[in-house]
N, C-alpha and C positions, 0 to 999 in steps of 0.2 A: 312539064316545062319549068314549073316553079323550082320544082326540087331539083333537075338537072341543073339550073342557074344557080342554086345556093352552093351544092358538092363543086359546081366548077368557081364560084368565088371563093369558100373556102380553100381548094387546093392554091387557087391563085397567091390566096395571104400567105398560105403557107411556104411557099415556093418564095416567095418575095422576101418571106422573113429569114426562111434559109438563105438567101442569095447577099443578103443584106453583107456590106463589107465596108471599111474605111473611107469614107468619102472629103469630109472637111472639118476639121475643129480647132479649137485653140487652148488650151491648158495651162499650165503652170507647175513645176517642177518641185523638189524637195528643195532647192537653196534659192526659189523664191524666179528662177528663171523662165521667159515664158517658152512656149512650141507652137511653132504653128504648120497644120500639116494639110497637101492638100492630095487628093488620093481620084487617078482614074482606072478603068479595069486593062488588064495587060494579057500577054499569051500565059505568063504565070502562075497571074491573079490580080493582083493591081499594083501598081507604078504610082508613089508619091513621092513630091517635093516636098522638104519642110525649110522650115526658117526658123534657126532658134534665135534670140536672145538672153546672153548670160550675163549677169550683173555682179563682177569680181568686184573685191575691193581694193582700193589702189595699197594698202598695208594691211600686213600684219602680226600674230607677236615677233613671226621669227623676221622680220626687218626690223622689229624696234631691237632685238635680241644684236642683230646684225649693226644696227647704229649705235649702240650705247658701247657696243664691243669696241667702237673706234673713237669712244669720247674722248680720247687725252690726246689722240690726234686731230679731233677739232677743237680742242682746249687751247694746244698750241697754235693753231692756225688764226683761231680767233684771239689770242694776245698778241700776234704779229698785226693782225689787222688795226686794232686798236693802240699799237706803240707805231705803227707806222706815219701818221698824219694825223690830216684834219677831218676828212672825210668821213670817218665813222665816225667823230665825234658831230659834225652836223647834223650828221644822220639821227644820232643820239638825241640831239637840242630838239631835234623835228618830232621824234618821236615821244621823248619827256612832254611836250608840249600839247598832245593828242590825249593823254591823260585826262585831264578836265572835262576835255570835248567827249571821248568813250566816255565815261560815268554817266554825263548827262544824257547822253543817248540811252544807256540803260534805266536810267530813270524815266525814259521817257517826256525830259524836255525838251522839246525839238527848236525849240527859237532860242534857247539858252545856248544850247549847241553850233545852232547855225551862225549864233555871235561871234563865239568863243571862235569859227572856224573862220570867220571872216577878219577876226585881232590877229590870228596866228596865223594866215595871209600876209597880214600887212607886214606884222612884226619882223617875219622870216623871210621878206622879199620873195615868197613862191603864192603869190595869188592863183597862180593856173593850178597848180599840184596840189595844194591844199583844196581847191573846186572840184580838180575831181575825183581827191579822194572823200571828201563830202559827197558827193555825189552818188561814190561807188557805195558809202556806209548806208544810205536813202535805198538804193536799191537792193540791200543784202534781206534775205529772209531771216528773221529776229534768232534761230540756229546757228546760221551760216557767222552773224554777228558778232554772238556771243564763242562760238570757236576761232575766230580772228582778229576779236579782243583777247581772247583767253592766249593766243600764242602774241600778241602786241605788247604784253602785261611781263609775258616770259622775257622777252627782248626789251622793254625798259629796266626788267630787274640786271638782267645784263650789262645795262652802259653803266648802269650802278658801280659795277665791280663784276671785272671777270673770276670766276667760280667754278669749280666742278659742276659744283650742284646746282648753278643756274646754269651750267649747258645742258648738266641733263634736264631740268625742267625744262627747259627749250624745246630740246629732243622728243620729249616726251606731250608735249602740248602739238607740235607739229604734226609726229604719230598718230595721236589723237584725233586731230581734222581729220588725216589720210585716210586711218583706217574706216571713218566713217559717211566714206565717201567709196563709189562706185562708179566702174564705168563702164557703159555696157559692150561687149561684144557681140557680133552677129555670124553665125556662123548658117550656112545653108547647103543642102546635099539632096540627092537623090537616090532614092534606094526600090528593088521590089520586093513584094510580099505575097506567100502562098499560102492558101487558106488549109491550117491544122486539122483545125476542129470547128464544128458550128462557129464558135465566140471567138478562138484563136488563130491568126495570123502570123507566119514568123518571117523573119529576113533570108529570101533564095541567097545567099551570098555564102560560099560555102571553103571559097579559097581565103589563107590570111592571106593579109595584104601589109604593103608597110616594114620598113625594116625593122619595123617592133616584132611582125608577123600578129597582128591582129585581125581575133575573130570576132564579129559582130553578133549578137545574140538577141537585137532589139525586136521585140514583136508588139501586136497590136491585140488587148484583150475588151473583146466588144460586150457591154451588156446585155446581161440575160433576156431582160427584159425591153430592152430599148437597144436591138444590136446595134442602129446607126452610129447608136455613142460608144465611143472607143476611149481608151485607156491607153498609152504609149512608154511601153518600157524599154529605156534603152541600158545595154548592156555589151562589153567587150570582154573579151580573155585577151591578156598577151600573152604569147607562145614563144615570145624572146625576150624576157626579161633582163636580162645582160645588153641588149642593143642597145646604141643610140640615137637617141635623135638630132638631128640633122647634124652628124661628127660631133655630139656632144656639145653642141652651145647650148640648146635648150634644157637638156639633161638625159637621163637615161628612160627605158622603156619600163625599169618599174616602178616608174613615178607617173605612170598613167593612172587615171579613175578609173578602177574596173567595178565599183560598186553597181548596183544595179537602182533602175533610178526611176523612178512612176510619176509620169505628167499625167494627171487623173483630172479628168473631165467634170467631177463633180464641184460644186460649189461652196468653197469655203477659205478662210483667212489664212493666208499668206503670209511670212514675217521676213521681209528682205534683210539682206544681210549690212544695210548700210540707214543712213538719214537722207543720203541727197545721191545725187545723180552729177558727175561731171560727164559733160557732152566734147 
C-alpha cells in the first residue's frame, strides 16, 4: 500500500508539472513597460487577457530635429509678438521679477523667497497669480523645479533681446522637460494559446489581420524549473509593409515594431525611458 501511494504521488507531481501552463504574472519589458497577464484553460489550451502599460516619452531627437527646423519661423512670430504691445512686455517685468525668487529657492531659502513673492505680489498688483504660482514652486519635485527654472531662465534671456540663439535655447530647454517626461499608455487585448512543447506555448492565431496584414508570433516560454513562471515574448511580422494606417494619418505599415520583445519574469532593474510621469 505504501509503495502503490508513492508511484501514484509521484505520477500525480509529474502529470501536474506537465500540465502546468500560464496562469497569472506581471513583468516588465525591454523599454521599461509593464505586462500583466492573466491566463484560464480553453478548448485550445488557454485563453488570456493582458493589460500592458507603455511609458512613451512625450519628445524626442527627431521633434527637436523637427522644431529647430522651423526656428526662424518662430523667430518671426515671436518678434511680432514682442513689437506688438504691452502684453509680452508685462509678461517679461513678471517674469524678470521671479529671478530673485528661483535663485533662492535653489538655494534653498524658503522665507527669503516667500518674501520676495509676497513684494512681487504687491509690487505687480497680481497678489492671486504670484500665490499660486508660489504655491505651484512649493509643490514641484526639486527635478520638476529645476527643469522649469531651467526653461523660465531661457524665456527671461529672451525679453532680454530677441535672438536666434535664444530661441533656440528656448527650444531646446522646452525639449528637454519633454523628452524627459512620459506618459503612459494602456493598451489591453485577448488572445489564445496552444501548448508547443513542455515549456512552450504559441499564439493559435494564424490569419493576418489588419490592413498592415499582421502576423502575431507572441508566445509564452515557462521555466524549466518552475513551469508556473512564464516569460511573454511578444512579436509580429507585417506582410504588407506598403499599407497604411488608418489612410495614412498615423503612417505607414513599416513603421510598425516588429522587434521581438521579452517581459521576463525574473527579478531585476529596470531603467525607464524618462524622470517623471505626466498623468
Amino acid at each position: 500500500m505504501y509503495r502503490f501511494s508513492l508511484a501514484l504521488f509521484v505520477s500525480l507531481l509529474s502529470t501536474a508539472q506537465l500540465a502546468a501552463e500560464p496562469g497569472f504574472g506581471t513583468s516588465i519589458g525591454p523599454d521599461g513597460d509593464m505586462l500583466q497577464y492573466s491566463c484560464i484553460p480553453s478548448e485550445a489550451g488557454v485563453r488570456c487577457e493582458f493589460v500592458q502599460i507603455l511609458m512613451s516619452a512625450m519628445a524626442d531627437e527627431s521633434d527637436l530635429a523637427q522644431e529647430l527646423s522651423n526656428i526662424d519661423a518662430m523667430l518671426e512670430q515671436i518678434s511680432e509678438e514682442f513689437a506688438a504691445g504691452d502684453e509680452m512686455g508685462d509678461t517679461c517685468n513678471l517674469l524678470m521679477s521671479l529671478v530673485p525668487l528661483i535663485e533662492q529657492l535653489r538655494l534653498g531659502n524658503r522665507e527669503e523667497a516667500e518674501a520676495l513673492a509676497s513684494q512681487i505680489g504687491v509690487e505687480s498688483g497680481n497678489e492671486n497669480d504670484i500665490e499660486a504660482m508660489w504655491t505651484d514652486f512649493l509643490e514641484m519635485d526639486h527635478r520638476e523645479f529645476e527643469d522649469s527654472s531651467n526653461v523660465m531662465t531661457a524665456l527671461v534671456d529672451l525679453c532680454a533681446g530677441v535672438t536666434r540663439g535664444r530661441v533656440e535655447a528656448l527650444i531646446r530647454a522646452q525639449h528637454q522637460q519633454r523628452s524627459q517626461t512620459c506618459r503612459p499608455f494602456i493598451n489591453s487585448w485577448e488572445a489564445e494559446f496552444s501548448r508547443v512543447s513542455e515549456n512552450l506555448w504559441a499564439i493559435t492565431r494564424d490569419e493576418p489581420y489588419g490592413e498592415c496584414a499582421v502576423v502575431r508570433l507572441d508566445r509564452f516560454i515557462c521555466d524549466d524549473e518552475h513551469s508556473s513562471l512564464c516569460s511573454f515574448i511578444s512579436e509580429k511580422r507585417v506582410l504588407n509593409p506598403d499599407g497604411e494606417i488608418l489612410g495614412g494619418l498615423v503612417g505607414n505599415c513599416s513603421q510598425l515594431d516588429q522587434r521581438e520583445l521579452v517581459y521576463d519574469w525574473r527579478d531585476r532593474i529596470h531603467y525607464l525611458p524618462c524622470d517623471r510621469v505626466d498623468f
